[in-house]
N, C-alpha and C positions, 0 to 999 in steps of 0.2 A: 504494500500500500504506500500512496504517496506520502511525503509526507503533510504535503499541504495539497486538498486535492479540491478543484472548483467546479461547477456542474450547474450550466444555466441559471447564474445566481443574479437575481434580478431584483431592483431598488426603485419602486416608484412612490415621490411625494405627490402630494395633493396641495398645488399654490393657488392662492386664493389670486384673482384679478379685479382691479376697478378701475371703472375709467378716473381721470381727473373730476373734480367738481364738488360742490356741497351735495350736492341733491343726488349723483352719484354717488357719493359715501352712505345717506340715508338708504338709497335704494341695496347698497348691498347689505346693509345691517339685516335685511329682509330678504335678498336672493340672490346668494355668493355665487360670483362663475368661480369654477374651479377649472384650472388646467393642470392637466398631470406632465409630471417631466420624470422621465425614465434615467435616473443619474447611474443606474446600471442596468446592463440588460443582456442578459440570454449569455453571461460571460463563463466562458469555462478554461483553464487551465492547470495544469499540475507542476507540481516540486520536487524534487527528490532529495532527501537528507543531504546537508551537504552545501548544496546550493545555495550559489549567492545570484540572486535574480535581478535585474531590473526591471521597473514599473515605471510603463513611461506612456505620457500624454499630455495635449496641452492642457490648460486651468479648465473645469468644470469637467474633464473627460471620465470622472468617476473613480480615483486613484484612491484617494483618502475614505470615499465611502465606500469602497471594498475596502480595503485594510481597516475600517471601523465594524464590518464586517465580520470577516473575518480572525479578529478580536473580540467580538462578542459585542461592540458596543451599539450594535445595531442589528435587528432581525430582519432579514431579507423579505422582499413581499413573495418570491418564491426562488424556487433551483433548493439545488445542494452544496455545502461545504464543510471538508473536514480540516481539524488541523492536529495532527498528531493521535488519529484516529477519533478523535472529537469533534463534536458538533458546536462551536465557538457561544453562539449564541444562547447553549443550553446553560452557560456558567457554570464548569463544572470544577471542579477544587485542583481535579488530577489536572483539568488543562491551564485553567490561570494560574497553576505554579511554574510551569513550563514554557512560558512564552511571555513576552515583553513589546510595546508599542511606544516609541520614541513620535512625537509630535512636535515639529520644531518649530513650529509656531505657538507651543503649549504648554506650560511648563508644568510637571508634577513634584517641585519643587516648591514647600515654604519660602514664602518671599520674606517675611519677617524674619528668618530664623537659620544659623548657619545649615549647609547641608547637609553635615555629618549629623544632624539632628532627624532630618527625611532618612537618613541612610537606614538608624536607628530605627525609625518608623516601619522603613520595608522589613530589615529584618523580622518585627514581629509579626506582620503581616504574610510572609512566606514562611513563618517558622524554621529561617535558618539558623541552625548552633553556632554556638558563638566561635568555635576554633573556624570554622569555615565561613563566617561573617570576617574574622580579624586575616583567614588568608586571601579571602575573594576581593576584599578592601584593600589588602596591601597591595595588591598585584594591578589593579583599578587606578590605584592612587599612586603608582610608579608607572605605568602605560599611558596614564591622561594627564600626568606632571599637574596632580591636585592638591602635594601637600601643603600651601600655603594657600588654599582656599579652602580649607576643610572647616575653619572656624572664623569663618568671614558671613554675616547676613548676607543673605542669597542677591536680597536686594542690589548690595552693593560690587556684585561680581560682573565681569565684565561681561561679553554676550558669548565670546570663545569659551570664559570658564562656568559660564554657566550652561553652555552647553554638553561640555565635557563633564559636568556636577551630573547631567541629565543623566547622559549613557551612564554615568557609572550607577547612582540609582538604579538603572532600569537592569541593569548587570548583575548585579550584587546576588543573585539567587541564582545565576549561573543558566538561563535560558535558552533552551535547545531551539528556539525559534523565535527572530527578529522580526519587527516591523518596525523599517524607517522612514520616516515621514518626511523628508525635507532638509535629512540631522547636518547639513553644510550651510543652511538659508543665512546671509549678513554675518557671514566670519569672513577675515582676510584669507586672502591666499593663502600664508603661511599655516592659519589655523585652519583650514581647508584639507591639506596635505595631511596634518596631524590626525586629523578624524577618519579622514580616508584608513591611511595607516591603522590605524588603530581598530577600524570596520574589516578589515584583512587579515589582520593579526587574529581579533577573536576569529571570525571565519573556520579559519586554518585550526588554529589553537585547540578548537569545543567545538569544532564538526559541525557549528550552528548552521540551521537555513534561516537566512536572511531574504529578504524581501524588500527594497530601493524602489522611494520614491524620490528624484530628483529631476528641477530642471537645469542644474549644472553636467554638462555634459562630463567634462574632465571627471565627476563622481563615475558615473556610469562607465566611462573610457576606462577606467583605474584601476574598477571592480568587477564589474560584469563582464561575463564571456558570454553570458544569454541575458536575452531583453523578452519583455511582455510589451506591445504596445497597447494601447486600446483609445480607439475613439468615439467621444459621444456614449460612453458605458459599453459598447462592442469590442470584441476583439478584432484589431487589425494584424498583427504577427506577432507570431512565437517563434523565436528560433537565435543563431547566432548574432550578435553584435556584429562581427564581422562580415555576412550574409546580408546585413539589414541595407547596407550601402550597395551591393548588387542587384538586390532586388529590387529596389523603387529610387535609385539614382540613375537618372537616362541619361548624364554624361561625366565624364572622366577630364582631369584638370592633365593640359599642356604645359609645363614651365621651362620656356627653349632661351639659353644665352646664345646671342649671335656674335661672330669675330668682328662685327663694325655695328654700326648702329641698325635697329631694327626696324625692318620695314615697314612700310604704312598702311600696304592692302595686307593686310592678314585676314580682313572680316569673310572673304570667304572660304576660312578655310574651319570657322569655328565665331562662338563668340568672343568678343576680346574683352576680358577682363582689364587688365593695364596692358600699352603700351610705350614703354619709357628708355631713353638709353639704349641701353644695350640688350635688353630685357622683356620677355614679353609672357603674359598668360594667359591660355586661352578656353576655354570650355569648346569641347569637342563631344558630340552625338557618342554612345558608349560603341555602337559597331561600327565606328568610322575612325577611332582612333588610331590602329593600324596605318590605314592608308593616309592619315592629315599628317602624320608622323613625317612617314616614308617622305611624303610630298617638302615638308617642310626642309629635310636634310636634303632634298634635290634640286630645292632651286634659291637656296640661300644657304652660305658658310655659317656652320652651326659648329659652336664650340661643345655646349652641353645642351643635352635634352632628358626632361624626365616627364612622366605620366604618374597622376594621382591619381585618387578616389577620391568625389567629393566627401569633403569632411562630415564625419558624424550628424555632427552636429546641426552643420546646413543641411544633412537628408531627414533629419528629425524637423525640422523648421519648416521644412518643403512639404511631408506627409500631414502636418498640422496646419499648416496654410494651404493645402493643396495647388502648391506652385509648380507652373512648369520646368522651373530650373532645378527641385530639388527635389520631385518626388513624381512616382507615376501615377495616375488616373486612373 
């Protein structure tokens, strides 16, 4: 069995409508339109122990309300899903000891009160003993460099150490299944890396399956070897990261240094990104690259030439825009 298994799991609210106006207000105090919006629907996919996933979609695509979901913190209006052979939304003891949801727009963190005071909290809340409360902390608080916010008000931490306050919190009981919500959103670069790392490490470390929701690509590029996309609550693809840019990228990046300055009609042999100097980039149709190539080295002195993949990033951006330049139709 998997260990996180999905099966047409579908979310519809019920939003209420008014037109503008006084007398529109009154009227609906008396006869609400409702329109339903399906923030997930008919979605299915699976995990196997182990796995570190990406979950990826644009804003409203239904990411957060599966993984609220599939935490239990919401009951589906229908499908199925398990999570470590449980049924999430039944609340069961064996499973919310087992699994962990990081919210980083959310803090489950006392704001008033240092963290190592939440720490103390979870412990009694998962009933872990104290010898493996004082090793799971040490190990936390030397991997997320906490010991000089251990006894600082939550309040006053900055947005990297209280984010790192989070996962360790949400850690502390040693959870065979991740949900992260965002856990890089408004940290620097620097503290970016750190988290990453540190989402790798447990990984590797406790065989956790994790489940990534970001819209920092560099997260996804770092960690994931497989992506979930979904859009509008549907599933768009399952499969390789590195597959994702084959599939729905219809062209491949030219970057050709030429021995003298570079020419000016290049527009028909692709689109021209820059042309500058010495220098040129060009987007090329993906089964045409070959011969734009060829052509290129044949009727101008070429020093170097190399052939891309559009970046991740811009094929995620393309499939969520449904743009011509970065995703298929």
């Amino acid at each position: 069995m998997p260990c996180i298994a999905v099966e047409g799991l579908t979310k519809i609210y019920e939003a209420p409508e008014k037109e503008p106006g006084f007398l529109n207000a009154v009227r609906s105090f008396f006869s609400r339109k409702i329109r339903l919006v399906h923030a997930v629907n008919g979605l299915s996919f699976s995990i196997e122990e182990g796995e570190l996933v990406g979950f990826l979609g644009a804003n409203g695509a239904g990411k957060t309300t599966t993984l609220k979901m599939l935490s239990g913190l919401l009951t589906p209006t229908s499908g199925a899903a398990t999570v470590l052979g449980h049924v999430p939304w039944r609340r069961e003891a064996q499973l919310q000891r087992r699994f962990s949801l990081v919210l980083g727009q959310r803090s489950q963190l006392w704001w008033e009160i240092p963290a190592q005071e939440t720490f103390r909290l979870n412990q009694a809340i998962y009933g872990v003993p104290e010898a493996d409360y004082r090793r799971n902390l040490g190990e936390l608080v030397d991997l997320l460099d906490l010991s000089e916010c251990l006894n600082v008000p939550v309040k006053k931490l900055s947005l990297g150490q209280r984010m790192r306050a989070e996962l360790a919190a949400a850690l502390l009981h040693r959870p065979s299944v991740l949900f992260l919500d965002e856990p890089t959103l408004g940290l620097d670069v620097v503290m970016q890396k750190k988290i990453r790392a540190f989402i790798k490490d447990y990984n590797v470390r406790h065989r956790a399956t994790i489940l990534l929701t970001s819209h920092n690509m560099d997260d996804v590029a770092e960690l994931c070897s497989r992506v979930v996309v979904i859009e509008r609550g549907r599933l768009l693809y399952d499969g390789g990261l590195k597959d994702l840019a084959a599939r729905y990228a219809r062209h491949k990046i030219i970057r050709v240094d030429f021995a003298g300055p570079a020419p000016d009609d290049l527009s028909s042999l692709g689109t021209v990104v820059s042309n500058g100097g010495t220098r040129a980039v060009l987007e090329v149709p993906r089964e045409k690259v070959s011969e734009r190539a060829a052509e290129l080295l044949r009727r101008w002195p070429v020093e170097d030439l190399t052939i891309e993949e559009i970046s991740i990033d811009d094929v995620v951006r393309g499939i969520f825009s449904g743009s011509e330049r970065g995703a298929a139709s």
